[in-house]
N, C-alpha and C positions, 0 to 999 in steps of 0.2 A: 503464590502471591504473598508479600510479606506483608506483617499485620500492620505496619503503617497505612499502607495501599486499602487493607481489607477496612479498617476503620473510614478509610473518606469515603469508599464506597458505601459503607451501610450505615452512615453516621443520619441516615434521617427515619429510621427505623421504620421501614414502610410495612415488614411483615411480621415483628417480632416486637415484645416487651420493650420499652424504654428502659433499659439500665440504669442502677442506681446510680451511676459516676456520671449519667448526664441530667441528673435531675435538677430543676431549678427552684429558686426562691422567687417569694412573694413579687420583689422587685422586677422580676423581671417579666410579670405576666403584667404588673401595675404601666410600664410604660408602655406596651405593648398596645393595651387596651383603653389605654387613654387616646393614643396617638390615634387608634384606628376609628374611633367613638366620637375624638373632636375633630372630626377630617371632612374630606370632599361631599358625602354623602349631608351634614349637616349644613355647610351652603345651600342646597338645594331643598332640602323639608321643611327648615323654616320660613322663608317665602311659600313654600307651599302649603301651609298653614293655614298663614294668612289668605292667601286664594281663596282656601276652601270655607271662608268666613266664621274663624271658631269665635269667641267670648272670649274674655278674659279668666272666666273661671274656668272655662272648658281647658285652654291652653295650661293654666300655671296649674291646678289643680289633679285637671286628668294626666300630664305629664309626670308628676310629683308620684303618682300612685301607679300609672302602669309601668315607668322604668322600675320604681321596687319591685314591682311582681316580677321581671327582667331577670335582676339581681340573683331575685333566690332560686330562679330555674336555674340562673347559671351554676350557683352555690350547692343543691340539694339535690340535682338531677344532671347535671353535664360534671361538673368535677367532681363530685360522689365514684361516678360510675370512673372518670376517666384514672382517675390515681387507684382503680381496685383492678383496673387489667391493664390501663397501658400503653392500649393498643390505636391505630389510627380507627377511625370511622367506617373507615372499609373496609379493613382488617376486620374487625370486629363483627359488621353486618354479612360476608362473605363467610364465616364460620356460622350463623342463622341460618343466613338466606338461602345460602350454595351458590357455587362460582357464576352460573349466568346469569340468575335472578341478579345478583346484584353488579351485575357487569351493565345493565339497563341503567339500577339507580345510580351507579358511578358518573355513567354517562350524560345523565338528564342533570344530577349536582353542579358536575364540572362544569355543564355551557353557562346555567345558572348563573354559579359564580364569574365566571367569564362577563356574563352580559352585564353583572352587577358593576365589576371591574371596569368594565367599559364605560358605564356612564360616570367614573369616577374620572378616567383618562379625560373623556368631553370637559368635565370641573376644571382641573387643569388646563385644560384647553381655552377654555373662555378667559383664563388670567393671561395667560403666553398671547393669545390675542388682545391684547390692550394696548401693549409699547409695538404691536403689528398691526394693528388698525383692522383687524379682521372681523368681521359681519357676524354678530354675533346670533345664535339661533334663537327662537322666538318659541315662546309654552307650548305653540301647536305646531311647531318644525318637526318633522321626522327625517329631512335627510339632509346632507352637508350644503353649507351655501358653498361650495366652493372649493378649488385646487388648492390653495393657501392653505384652508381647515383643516382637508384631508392629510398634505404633508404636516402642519405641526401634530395632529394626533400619533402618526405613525414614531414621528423621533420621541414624542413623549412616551407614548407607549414600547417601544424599545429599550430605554432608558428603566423604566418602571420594570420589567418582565425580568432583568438581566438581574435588577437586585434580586426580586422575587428567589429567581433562580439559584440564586447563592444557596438557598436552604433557611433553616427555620431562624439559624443563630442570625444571618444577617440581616433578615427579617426583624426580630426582636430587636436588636441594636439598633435598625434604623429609625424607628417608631420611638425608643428611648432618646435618641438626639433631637428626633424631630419634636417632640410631642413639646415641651415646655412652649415651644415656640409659637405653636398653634391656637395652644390654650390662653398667651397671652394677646392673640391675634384675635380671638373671638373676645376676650375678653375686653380690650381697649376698641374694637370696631361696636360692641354694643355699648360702650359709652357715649363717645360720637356719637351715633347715633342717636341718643335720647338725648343730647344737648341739641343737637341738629333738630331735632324733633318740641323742643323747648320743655323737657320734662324738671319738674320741680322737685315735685312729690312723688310718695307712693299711688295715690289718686290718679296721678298723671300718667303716672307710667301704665296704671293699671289702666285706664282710657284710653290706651292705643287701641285695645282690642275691643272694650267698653264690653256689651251684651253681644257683640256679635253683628256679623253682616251679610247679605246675599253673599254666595258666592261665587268667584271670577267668571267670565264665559269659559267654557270646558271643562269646571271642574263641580267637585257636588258640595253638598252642603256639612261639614265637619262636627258630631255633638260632644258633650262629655264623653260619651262611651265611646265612637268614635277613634277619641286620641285616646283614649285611656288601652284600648285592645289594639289600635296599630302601635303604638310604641310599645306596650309588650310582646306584641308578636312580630314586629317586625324585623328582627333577628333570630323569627320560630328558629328557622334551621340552625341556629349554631346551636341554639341552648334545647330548645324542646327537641330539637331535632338532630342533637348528638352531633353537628359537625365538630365542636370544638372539643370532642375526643379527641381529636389532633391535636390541639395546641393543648388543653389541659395534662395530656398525660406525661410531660413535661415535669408537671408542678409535684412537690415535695409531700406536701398536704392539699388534701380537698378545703385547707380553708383559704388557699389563693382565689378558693373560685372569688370571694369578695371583692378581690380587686376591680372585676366588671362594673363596678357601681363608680368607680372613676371613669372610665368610660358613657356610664350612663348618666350622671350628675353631671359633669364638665362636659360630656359632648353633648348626649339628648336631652338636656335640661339647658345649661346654661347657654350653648351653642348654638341650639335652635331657636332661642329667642333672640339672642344677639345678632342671628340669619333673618330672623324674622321682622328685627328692628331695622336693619339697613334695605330691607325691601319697603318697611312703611313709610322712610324717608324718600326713595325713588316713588313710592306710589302718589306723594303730595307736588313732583314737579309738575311743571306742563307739559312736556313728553306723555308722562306716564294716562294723567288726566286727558289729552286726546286719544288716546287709547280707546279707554276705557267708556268715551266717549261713544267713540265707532263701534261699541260691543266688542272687543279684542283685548285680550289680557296683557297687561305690560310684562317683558319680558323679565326673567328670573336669573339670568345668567349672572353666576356669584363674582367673576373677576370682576368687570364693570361696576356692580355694587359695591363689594370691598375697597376697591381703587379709588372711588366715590367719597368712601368714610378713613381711610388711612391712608392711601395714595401708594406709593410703590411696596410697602409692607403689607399692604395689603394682596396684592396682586403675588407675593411672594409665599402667605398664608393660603392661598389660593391653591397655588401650583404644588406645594410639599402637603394640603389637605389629601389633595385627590390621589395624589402619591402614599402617603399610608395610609389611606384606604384599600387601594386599590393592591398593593407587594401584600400583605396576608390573605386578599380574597383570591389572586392570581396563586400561590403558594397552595391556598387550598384545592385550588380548582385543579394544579399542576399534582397535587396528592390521587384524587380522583380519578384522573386519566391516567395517573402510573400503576393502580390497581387493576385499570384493564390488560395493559401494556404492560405490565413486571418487570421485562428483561430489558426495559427501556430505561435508560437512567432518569433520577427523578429532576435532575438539569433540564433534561432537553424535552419534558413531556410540561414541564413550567414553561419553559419557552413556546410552544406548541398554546398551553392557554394563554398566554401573554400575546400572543400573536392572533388569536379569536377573541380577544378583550380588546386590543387594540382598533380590529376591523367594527366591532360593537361599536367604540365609544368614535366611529365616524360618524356613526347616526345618531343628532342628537335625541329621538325618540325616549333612551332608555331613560336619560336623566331627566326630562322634559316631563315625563309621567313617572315618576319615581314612586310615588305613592301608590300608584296602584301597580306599579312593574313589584314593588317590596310588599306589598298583601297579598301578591299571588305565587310568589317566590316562596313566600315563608307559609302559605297553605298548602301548598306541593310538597314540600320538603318535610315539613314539620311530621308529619302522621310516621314517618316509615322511623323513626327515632323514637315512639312508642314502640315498638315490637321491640327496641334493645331494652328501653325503662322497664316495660312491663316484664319483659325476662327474667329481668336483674332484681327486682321486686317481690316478684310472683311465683315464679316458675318454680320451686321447691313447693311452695305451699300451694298451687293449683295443681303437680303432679304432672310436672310436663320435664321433656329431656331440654335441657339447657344447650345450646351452640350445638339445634340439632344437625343439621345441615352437614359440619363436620362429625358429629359422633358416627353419624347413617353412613356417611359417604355420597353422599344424595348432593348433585350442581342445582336442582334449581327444586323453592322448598315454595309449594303452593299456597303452606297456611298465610308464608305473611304477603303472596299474589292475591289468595282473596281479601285479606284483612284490607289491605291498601286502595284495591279495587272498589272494590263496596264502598268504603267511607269514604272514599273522594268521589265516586259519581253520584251517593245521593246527596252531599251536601253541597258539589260544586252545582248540582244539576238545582238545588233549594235556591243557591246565589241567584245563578243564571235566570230563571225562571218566577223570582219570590220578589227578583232586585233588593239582594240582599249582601250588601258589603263584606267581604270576604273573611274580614280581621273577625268578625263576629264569629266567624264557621270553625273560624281555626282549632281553638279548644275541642269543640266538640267532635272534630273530625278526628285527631290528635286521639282521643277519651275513646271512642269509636275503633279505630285501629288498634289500641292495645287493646280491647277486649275482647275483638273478633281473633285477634292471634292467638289469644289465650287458648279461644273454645276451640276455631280450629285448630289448631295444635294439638289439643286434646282427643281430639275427636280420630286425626289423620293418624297420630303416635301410636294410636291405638289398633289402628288397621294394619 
């Protein structure tokens, strides 16, 4: 094989170090993470905000404070770790875990991402449906209105997987053309908006949300803490939970990880209220107000709204949101499934998630409950990314063998089977049982896992 051939093969470095000659700059994580941050998934949370009847202080306040907590997981604990080895996520965790333990967590990540993915395709979906007149799904649809629905999801999401599949560099590129475009897409639609809305002042603006209100039919009641623990955790998995060892181990310095906070300011701050403002204007027509009437939630779908406040640009911000969203979560997910599969190239195992992202985002269920589809996403995920933190931390000065799994020779490593086990059924079983919102549990579950890995560890290295 000549070494031109042997580099396109191995150029997304699934089981070995990221070479220095492919390292990247600040820049390049900076577009990447703005595009993905100010994208399709922000349509749909700040409408659902508003649903869940926050305040004014709750939204500007608790948002202001849980994206920083965000930032420096990503800064102090996900690019810390990823520029000192390297390596992907699964790479990484399959030297711990041993090859079948984590052939489970590869598997449970990927659909994850995949479903996430999906509800990003449905975003897109609802703007392609505007100049198509198609039936748009309602807060409490869970399946497609229709043949029309089904075919634009599938050519959207074909179209979306294929970049995906290009690899990481087309990925990054794409996110850097698109992003300025997005950002000024959320930005000039929460203008409109507030003039549409007749705001004057700071008073006014802050009046949208005033103290707070019931919230929609189906959805619960939002407080400061609340927003402040789902918007830090609603990205557990990438930053508490080690996904974005993928894409950080890319970056030159662990001080790229700051770039996340463009993502986090421009998408989950500025986007979500800007998402949030064009839903308050649809909530004040008469549509919406018979609704609301009938006890039924006015529907959330962002093309319609957008199209409403900026008209075909809008609908255009729409369609390229849910698109880089969705090419880095498919990407990931296509990472995942190639650590099961190895001998599979990392093309066609993208394609493979792209293809169950797309079947996903026919249902609109996933987008329709995003809020709680992303507090239990990132309370799944989140814990087993402690057993790397805590290693990487601890594991000299607690007297435990580091990347034991490989040193043993040992496929499946039960310290961190019980560590994960334990901490998710007593706290999911706290939720379940206490009704106790999930975003709350995360930390503790998270806190929980590394320190049962520790002991077991300790305990089993021992035997």
């Amino acid at each position: 094989m000549s070494e031109t051939k042997s580099n396109r093969v191995h150029e997304e470095f699934e089981r070995q170090a990221v070479p220095e000659s492919h390292l990247k700059g600040w820049k390049s994580f900076l577009g990447m993470y703005a595009g993905e941050h100010a994208a399709g998934t922000e349509f749909m949370i700040g409408p659902l905000f508003l649903a869940a009847g926050v305040s004014a202080f709750d939204l500007i306040v608790g948002l202001l404070i849980g994206n920083f907590l965000a930032v420096l997981s990503w800064r102090f604990l996900t690019a810390e770790i990823a520029v000192k080895y390297r390596w992907t996520l699964y790479y990484h965790l399959e030297k711990i875990c041993g090859r079948q333990l984590v052939t489970v967590y590869n598997l449970a990540n990927g659909i994850f991402f995949c479903f996430l993915a999906g509800a990003m395709i449905t975003v897109s979906a609802t703007a392609v449906g505007v100049p198509l007149n198609l039936e748009m799904p309602a807060l409490s649809d869970t399946m497609p209105s229709g043949l029309p629905w089904i075919l634009t999801v599938i050519v959207l999401g074909a179209l979306i997987s294929i970049i995906a599949a290009k690899g990481y560099n087309t990925v990054s590129k794409a996110a850097n053309w698109m992003s300025p475009f997005i950002v000024l897409a959320f930005l000039i639609a929460g203008i409109v908006a507030m003039n549409q809305l007749g705001v004057k002042s700071f008073s006014d603006f802050w009046n949208i949300w005033g103290k707070g209100s019931a919230p929609f039919p189906g959805a619960i009641k939002y407080t400061f803490w609340h927003v402040v623990l789902w918007s830090w955790f609603c990205n557990a998995a990438m930053h508490i939970g080690m996904s974005d060892l993928s894409v950080f181990r890319y970056a030159k310095k662990a001080s790229s990880g700051w770039t996340t906070a463009a993502g986090m300011y421009i998408g989950h701050y500025m986007a979500w209220i800007a998402a949030a403002l064009l839903y308050a204007v649809y909530i004040k027509t008469p549509e919406a107000q018979a609704l609301l009437a009938q006890g039924q939630a006015p529907g959330v779908a962002p093309g319609p709204l957008a199209y409403n406040a900026i008209g075909v640009f809008g609908i255009l911000a729409v369609i390229i949101a849910g698109w880089t969203t969705a090419n880095p979560t498919i990407y990931r997910a296509g990472l995942a499934f190639q650590a099961i599969i190895p001998r599979t190239s990392t093309f066609w195992v993208t394609i493979l998630a792209g293809a169950i992202a797309t079947i996903a985002g026919i249902f609109p269920a996933f987008a329709m409950r995003l809020l709680d589809f992303v507090a239990l996403y990132g309370f799944v995920l989140a814990p087993v990314g402690a057993v790397i933190v805590f290693e990487h931390f601890f594991a000299r000065r607690f007297g435990i063998v580091a990347q034991y799994a490989e040193q043993s020779g040992i496929a499946f490593n039960y310290s961190v089977l019980l560590a994960f086990g334990i901490s998710f059924l007593v706290f999911f079983t706290i939720s379940q049982t206490q009704n106790v919102f999930l975003s709350f549990l995360t930390l503790p579950a998270w806190l929980t896992c590394g320190i049962l890995f520790l002991v077991f560890s300790k305990w089993m290295q021992k035997q």
